[in-house]
C-alpha positions as CSV (number, residue, x, y, z in Angstrom):
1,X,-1.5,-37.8,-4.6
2,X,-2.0,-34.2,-5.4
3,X,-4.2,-32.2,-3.5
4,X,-7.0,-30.0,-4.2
5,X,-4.9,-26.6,-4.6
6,X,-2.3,-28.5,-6.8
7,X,-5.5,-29.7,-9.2
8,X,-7.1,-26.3,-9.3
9,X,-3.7,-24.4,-10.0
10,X,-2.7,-27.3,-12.7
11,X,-1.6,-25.9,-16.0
12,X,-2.6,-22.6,-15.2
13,X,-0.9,-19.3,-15.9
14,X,0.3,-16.5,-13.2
15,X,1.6,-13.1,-13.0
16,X,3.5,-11.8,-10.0
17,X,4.0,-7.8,-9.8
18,X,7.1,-7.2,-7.7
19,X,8.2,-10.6,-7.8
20,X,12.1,-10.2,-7.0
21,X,11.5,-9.9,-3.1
22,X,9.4,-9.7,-0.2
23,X,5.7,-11.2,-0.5
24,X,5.9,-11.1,-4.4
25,X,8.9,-13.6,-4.2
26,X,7.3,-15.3,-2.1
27,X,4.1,-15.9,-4.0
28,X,6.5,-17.6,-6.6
29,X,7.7,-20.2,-4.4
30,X,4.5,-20.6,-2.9
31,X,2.4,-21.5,-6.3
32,X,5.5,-23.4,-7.6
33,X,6.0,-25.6,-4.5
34,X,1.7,-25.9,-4.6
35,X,1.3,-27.0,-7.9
36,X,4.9,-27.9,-9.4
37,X,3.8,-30.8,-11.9
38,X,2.2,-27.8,-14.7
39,X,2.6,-24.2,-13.7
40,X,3.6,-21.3,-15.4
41,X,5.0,-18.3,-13.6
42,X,5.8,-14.7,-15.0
43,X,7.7,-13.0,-12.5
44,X,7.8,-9.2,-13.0
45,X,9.9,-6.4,-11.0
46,X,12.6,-4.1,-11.3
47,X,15.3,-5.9,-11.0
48,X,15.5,-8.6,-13.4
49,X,18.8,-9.9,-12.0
50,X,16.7,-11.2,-9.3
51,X,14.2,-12.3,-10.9
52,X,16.4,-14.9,-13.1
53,X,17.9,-15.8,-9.7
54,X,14.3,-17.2,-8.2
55,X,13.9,-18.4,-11.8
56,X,16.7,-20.6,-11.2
57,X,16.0,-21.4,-7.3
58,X,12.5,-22.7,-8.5
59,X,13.4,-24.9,-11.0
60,X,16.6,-26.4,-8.4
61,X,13.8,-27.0,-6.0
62,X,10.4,-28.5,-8.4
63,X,12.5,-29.3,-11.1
64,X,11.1,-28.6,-15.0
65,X,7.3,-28.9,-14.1
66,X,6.6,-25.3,-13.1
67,X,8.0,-22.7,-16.5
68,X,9.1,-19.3,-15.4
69,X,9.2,-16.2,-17.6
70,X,10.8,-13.0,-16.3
71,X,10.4,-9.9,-17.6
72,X,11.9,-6.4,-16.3
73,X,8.8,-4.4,-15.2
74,X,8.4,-0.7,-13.8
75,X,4.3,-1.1,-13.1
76,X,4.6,2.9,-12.7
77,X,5.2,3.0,-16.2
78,X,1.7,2.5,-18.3
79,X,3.7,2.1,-21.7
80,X,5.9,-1.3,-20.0
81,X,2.7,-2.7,-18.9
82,X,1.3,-2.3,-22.3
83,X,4.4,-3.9,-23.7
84,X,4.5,-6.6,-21.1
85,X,0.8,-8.3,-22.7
86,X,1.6,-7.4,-26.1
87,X,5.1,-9.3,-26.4
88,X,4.1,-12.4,-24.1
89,X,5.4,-15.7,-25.6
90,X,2.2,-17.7,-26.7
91,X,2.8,-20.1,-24.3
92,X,2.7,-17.7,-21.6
93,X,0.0,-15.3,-23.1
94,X,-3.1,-16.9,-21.4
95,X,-2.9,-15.5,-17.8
96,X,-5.8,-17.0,-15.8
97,X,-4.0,-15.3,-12.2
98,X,-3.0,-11.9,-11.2
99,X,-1.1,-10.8,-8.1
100,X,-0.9,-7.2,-8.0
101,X,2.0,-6.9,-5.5
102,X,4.3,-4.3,-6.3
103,X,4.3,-1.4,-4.2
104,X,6.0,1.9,-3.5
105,X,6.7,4.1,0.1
106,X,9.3,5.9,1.1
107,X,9.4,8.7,3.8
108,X,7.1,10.0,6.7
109,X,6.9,13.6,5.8
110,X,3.5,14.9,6.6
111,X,1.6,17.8,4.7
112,X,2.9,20.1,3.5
113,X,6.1,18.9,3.7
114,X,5.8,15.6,1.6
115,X,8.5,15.6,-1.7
116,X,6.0,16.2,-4.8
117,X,8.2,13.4,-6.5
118,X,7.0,10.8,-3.7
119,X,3.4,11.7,-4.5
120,X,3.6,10.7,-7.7
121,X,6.1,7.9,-7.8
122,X,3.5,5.9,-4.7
123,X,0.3,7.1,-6.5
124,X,1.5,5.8,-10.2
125,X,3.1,2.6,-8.5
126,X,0.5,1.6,-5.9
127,X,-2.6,2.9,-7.8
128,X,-2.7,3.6,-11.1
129,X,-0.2,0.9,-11.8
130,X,-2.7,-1.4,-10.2
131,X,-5.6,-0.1,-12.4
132,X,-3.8,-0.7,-16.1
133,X,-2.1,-4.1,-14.5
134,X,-5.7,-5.2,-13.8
135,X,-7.4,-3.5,-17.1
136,X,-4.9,-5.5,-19.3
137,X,-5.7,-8.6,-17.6
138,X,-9.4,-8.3,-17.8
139,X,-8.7,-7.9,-21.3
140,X,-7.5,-11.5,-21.5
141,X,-10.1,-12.9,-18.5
142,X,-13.2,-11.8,-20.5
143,X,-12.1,-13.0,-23.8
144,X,-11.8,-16.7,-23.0
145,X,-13.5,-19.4,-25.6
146,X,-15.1,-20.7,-22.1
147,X,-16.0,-17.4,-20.7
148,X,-15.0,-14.8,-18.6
149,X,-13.2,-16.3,-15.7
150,X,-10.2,-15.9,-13.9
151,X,-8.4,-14.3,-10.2
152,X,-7.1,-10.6,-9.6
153,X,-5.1,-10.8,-6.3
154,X,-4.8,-7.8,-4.6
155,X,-2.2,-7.3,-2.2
156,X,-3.6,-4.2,-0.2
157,X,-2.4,-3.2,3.4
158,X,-4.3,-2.5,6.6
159,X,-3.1,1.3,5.9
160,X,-6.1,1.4,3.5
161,X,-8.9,0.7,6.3
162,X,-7.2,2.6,8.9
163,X,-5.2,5.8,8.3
164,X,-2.2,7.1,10.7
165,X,-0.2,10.1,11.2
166,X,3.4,9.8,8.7
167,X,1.4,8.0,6.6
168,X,-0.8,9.7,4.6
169,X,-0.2,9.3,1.0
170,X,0.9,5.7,1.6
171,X,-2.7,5.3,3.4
172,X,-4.5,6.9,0.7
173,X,-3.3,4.8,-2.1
174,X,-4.0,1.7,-0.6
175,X,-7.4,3.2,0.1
176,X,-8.0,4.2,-3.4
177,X,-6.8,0.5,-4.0
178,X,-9.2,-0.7,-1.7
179,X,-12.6,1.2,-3.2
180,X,-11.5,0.3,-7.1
181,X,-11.2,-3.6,-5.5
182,X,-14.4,-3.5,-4.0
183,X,-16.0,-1.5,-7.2
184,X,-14.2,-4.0,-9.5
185,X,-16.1,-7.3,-7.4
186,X,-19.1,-5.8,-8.0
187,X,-18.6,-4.9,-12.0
188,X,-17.8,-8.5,-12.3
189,X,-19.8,-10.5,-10.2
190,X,-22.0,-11.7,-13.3
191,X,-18.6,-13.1,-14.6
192,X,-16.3,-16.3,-13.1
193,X,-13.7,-13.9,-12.7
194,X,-13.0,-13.6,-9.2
195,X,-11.6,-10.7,-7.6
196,X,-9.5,-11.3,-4.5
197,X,-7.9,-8.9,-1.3
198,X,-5.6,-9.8,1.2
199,X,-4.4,-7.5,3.9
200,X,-1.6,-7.2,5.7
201,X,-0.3,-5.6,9.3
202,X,2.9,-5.5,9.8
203,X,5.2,-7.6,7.8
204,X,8.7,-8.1,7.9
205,X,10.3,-6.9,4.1
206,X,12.7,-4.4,2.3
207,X,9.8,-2.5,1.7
208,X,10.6,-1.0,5.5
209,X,14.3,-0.5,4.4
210,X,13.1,1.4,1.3
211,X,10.4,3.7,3.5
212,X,13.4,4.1,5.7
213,X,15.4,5.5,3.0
214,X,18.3,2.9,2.8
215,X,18.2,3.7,7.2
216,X,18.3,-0.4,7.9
217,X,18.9,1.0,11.7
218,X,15.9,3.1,11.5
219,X,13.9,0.3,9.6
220,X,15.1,-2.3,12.3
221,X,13.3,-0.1,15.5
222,X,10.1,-0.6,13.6
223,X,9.4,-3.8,14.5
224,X,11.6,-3.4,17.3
225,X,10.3,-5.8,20.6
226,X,8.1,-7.8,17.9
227,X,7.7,-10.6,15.7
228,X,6.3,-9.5,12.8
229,X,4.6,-11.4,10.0
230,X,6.8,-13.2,7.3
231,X,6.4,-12.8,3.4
232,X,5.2,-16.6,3.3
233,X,2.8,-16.3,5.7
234,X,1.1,-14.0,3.2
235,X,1.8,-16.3,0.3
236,X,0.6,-19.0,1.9
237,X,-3.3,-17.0,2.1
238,X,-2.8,-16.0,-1.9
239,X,-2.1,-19.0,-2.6
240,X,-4.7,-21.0,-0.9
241,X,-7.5,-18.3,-1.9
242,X,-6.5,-18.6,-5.5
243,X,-6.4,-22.7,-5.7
244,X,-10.0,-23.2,-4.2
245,X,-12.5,-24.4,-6.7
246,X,-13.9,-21.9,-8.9
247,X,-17.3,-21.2,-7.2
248,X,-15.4,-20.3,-3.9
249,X,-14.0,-17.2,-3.3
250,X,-11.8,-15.9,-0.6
251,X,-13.0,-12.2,-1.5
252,X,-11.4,-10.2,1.6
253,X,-8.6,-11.4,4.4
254,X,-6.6,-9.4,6.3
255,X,-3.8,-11.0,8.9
256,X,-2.1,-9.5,11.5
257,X,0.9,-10.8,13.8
258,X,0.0,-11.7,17.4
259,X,0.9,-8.2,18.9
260,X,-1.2,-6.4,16.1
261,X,-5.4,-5.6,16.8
262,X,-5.3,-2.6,14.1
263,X,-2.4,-0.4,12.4
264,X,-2.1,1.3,15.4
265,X,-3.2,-0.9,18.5
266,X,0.4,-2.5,18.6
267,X,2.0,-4.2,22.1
268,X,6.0,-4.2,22.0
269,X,7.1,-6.5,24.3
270,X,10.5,-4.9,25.4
C-alpha cells in the first residue's frame, strides 16, 4: 500500500540543482525510491556524464515508474537557466518541486587575501544562481489552471546563521540565501506555494574535497575523530518535508551530527 509521501509526490514533477553527487544525488534516489510508481525527475549539474549514470541506477532500482531528464547545467550561468525552462520537453515542463542544491566553496583565504575569481564564482553559484533558479520556477508555480502552488527547497547551511573565521564569503552567501528564503515565505504566503529550508552542519561530500582544492588529505582531517552526517540523511528531511500534504509545511530544519551544537561548538573524539 503506498504511503502518504508516495500519494502526495505521485505524478508530480521535480528539479534537482547539483544533482550528480553529494545531497543533490541523493535527493534523486530519495524521491524516486518514495514515490517510484509516477515521478518525474530532472536532474541538473555539471557533469552530465553523471547525471545519465544515476539516470540509469534509478531506473535498475524502481524500474520505468519514476522518468528522468538530465540536462547539463552551470546554475552560475543566468543564460543556461533561461535555456533550461525554455527547452523542457512538455512532459517535463510542469515542475511543481524545486531543490535548489547546487553550491560552490573553495579556499579559506581571509580578507583581503580572498582570489577575486572565488568571490564571484560562490556569489553567482550560491546566490544569484539561487535567485533566477527560483524566479523561473515561480514563473511556472503561479501560472497553474488550479492556482499558485507548489515547493522551493532550499538547501542552505548552518554557515548562514552562524559565521566563522576562513569562511567568510562562503558564510555570507548562504546568509544572503537565508534572508531572500525567509523574504520569499512571506511574498508568498497568500499563495499554496510553499517555500521550504533545510540546514545542514557538517556533512560528509566532495564539496569538502573541492573547498580543499583537490587536497583529499586535507579534506579528510576535517571531519577527522567524527562521524559526520551523510547525504541521505539530508535527503531523507527534503523529501519528507516536500511529500506532506499541501496545508503542512516544514518551513525551516536544520540537522546536525551528534558531536555538532553549532558551526563551531564541535567535540572530536580522538
Amino acid at each position: 500500500m503506498p504511503t502518504n509521501a508516495a500519494k502526495n509526490l505521485h505524478g508530480k514533477t521535480v528539479l534537482i540543482t547539483g544533482a550528480s553527487s553529494g545531497i543533490g544525488r541523493s535527493c534523486a534516489f530519495e524521491f524516486a525510491r518514495t514515490s517510484p510508481a509516477s515521478l518525474k525527475l530532472i536532474l541538473t549539474a555539471r557533469r552530465k556524464d553523471r547525471l545519465h549514470q544515476i539516470s540509469k541506477q534509478i531506473k535498475e532500482e524502481v524500474g520505468d515508474g519514476v522518468k528522468v531528464h538530465v540536462v547539463k547545467l552551470d546554475v552560475s550561468q543566468r543564460s543556461e537557466i533561461t535555456q533550461l525552462f525554455q527547452n523542457l520537453p512538455d512532459d517535463f515542463a510542469d515542475v511543481q518541486i524545486l531543490v535548489n542544491n547546487a553550491g560552490f566553496m573553495s579556499g579559506y583565504e581571509r580578507a583581503p587575501d580572498i582570489p577575486p575569481s572565488i568571490i564571484d564564482d560562490v556569489w553567482a553559484t550560491n546566490v544569484t544562481g539561487l535567485i533566477h533558479m527560483t524566479q523561473e520556477f515561480l514563473k511556472i508555480a503561479k501560472k497553474r489552471p488550479e492556482g499558485e502552488r507548489g515547493d522551493v527547497v532550499m538547501i542552505g547551511s548552518i554557515a548562514g546563521r552562524e559565521a566563522y573565521a576562513g569562511g567568510s564569503i562562503y558564510c555570507a552567501s548562504k546568509a544572503a540565501v537565508r534572508s531572500f528564503t525567509e523574504a520569499l515565505r512571506k511574498e508568498l504566503i497568500a499563495t499554496r506555494i510553499r517555500v521550504i529550508t533545510v540546514d545542514p552542519g557538517q556533512v560528509l561530500t566532495e564539496f569538502t574535497v573541492v573547498r580543499n582544492r583537490g587536497d583529499e588529505t586535507s579534506a579528510d582531517k576535517v571531519y577527522e575523530g567524527c562521524d559526520p552526517l551523510t547525504p541521505d540523511d539530508i535527503a531523507e528531511v527534503v523529501v519528507f518535508a516536500a511529500s506532506r500534504r499541501e496545508n503542512v509545511v516544514v518551513a525551516d530544519s536544520m540537522l546536525f551530527p551528534n558531536y555538532q551544537a553549532s558551526a563551531l561548538d564541535i567535540y572530536r573524539k580522538l
